[in-house]
N, C-alpha and C positions, 0 to 999 in steps of 0.2 A: 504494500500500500504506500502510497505516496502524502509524502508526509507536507502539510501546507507552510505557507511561509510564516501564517503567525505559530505554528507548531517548533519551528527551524529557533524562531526568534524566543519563546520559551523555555525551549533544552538550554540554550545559550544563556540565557538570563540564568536557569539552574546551575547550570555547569560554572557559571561567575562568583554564585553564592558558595557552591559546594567548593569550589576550589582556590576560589580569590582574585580579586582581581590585580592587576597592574599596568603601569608603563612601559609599554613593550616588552610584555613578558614572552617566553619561546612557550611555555607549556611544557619541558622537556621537565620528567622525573619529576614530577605532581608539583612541577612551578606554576606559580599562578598564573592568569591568563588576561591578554590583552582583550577587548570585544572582538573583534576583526578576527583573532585566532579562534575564540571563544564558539563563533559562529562559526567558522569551517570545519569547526572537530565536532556540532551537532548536526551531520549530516553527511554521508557519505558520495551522493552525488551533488552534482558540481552545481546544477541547476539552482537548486534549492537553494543553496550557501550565496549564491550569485542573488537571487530573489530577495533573500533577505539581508543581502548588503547591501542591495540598492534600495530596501522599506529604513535599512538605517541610514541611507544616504538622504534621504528626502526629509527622514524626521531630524536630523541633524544641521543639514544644508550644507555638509562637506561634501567634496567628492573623491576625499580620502579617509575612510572612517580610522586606518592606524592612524592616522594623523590627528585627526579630531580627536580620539584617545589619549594619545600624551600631548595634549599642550599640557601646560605647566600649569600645576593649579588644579586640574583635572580631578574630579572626586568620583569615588565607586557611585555616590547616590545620586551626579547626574547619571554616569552610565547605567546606570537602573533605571531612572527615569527616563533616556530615550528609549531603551529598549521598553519599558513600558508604554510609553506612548507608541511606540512602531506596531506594537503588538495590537493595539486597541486599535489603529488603522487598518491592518492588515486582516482582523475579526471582523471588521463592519464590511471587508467587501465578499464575504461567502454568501 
Protein backbone atom coordinates (compact mmCIF):
# COMPACT_ATOMS: atom_id res chain seq x y z
CA UNK A 1 0.00 0.00 0.00
CA UNK A 2 1.03 3.40 -0.80
CA UNK A 3 1.60 5.31 1.83
CA UNK A 4 0.26 9.37 1.44
CA UNK A 5 2.39 12.28 1.93
CA UNK A 6 0.62 13.48 5.02
CA UNK A 7 1.50 9.72 6.29
CA UNK A 8 5.51 10.27 4.97
CA UNK A 9 5.36 13.70 6.89
CA UNK A 10 4.01 11.87 10.33
CA UNK A 11 6.73 8.99 10.45
CA UNK A 12 9.03 12.00 10.10
CA UNK A 13 7.69 14.11 12.74
CA UNK A 14 7.84 10.52 14.99
CA UNK A 15 11.18 9.57 13.96
CA UNK A 16 12.20 13.40 15.19
CA UNK A 17 10.78 12.90 18.58
CA UNK A 18 11.93 9.38 18.82
CA UNK A 19 15.30 10.08 17.93
CA UNK A 20 16.03 13.86 18.10
CA UNK A 21 16.60 16.20 16.27
CA UNK A 22 19.55 18.44 14.80
CA UNK A 23 21.71 20.78 12.70
CA UNK A 24 22.76 18.75 10.08
CA UNK A 25 22.65 15.68 11.61
CA UNK A 26 23.93 12.38 9.32
CA UNK A 27 21.45 9.88 11.36
CA UNK A 28 24.49 7.43 11.30
CA UNK A 29 24.54 5.04 14.75
CA UNK A 30 21.01 6.55 16.22
CA UNK A 31 22.49 10.31 15.80
CA UNK A 32 19.87 12.59 15.72
CA UNK A 33 18.30 13.64 12.69
CA UNK A 34 18.05 16.76 10.46
CA UNK A 35 14.19 17.04 8.99
CA UNK A 36 15.36 16.61 5.22
CA UNK A 37 17.11 13.29 6.56
CA UNK A 38 14.23 12.71 8.84
CA UNK A 39 11.90 12.44 5.85
CA UNK A 40 14.00 10.27 3.53
CA UNK A 41 14.45 7.58 6.12
CA UNK A 42 10.32 7.56 6.44
CA UNK A 43 9.95 6.02 3.25
CA UNK A 44 11.52 3.98 1.15
CA UNK A 45 10.40 5.17 -2.23
CA UNK A 46 11.63 8.17 -3.67
CA UNK A 47 8.33 9.50 -4.75
CA UNK A 48 6.94 9.96 -1.51
CA UNK A 49 10.05 11.48 0.34
CA UNK A 50 10.03 13.97 -2.89
CA UNK A 51 6.20 14.73 -2.13
CA UNK A 52 6.73 15.50 1.15
CA UNK A 53 9.71 17.79 0.73
CA UNK A 54 8.09 19.74 -1.57
CA UNK A 55 4.57 19.91 1.30
CA UNK A 56 7.68 21.00 3.41
CA UNK A 57 8.93 23.24 0.89
CA UNK A 58 5.67 25.40 0.48
CA UNK A 59 4.83 25.33 4.23
CA UNK A 60 8.38 26.62 4.95
CA UNK A 61 8.82 28.94 1.75
CA UNK A 62 12.43 27.52 1.21
CA UNK A 63 13.51 25.80 -1.58
CA UNK A 64 16.20 24.02 0.51
CA UNK A 65 14.51 22.51 3.47
CA UNK A 66 18.45 21.25 4.89
CA UNK A 67 18.93 24.77 4.77
CA UNK A 68 15.86 26.06 6.40
CA UNK A 69 16.95 23.51 9.19
CA UNK A 70 20.15 24.82 10.36
CA UNK A 71 19.92 28.55 10.14
CA UNK A 72 21.17 29.42 13.32
CA UNK A 73 18.63 29.94 15.99
CA UNK A 74 16.65 27.13 14.43
CA UNK A 75 14.45 25.33 17.35
CA UNK A 76 13.01 21.48 17.31
CA UNK A 77 9.59 23.32 18.07
CA UNK A 78 9.51 25.37 14.97
CA UNK A 79 10.55 22.18 13.05
CA UNK A 80 7.57 20.41 14.76
CA UNK A 81 5.49 23.14 13.90
CA UNK A 82 6.08 23.08 10.13
CA UNK A 83 5.97 19.71 9.94
CA UNK A 84 2.71 20.08 11.63
CA UNK A 85 1.40 22.44 9.62
CA UNK A 86 2.57 20.59 6.27
CA UNK A 87 0.69 17.76 7.69
CA UNK A 88 -2.77 19.48 8.28
CA UNK A 89 -2.32 20.64 4.44
CA UNK A 90 -1.58 17.78 3.08
CA UNK A 91 -4.87 15.91 5.33
CA UNK A 92 -7.26 18.48 3.95
CA UNK A 93 -6.51 17.48 0.25
CA UNK A 94 -7.64 13.52 0.50
Amino acid sequence: MSKTTAEVLKKARARLIEKGWTHGGSGQDGEKLCVALSIHNSTKVYKQAMAAVDAMHRTTGSHSLATWNDVPGRTKRQVLGALDKAIRSESRKR
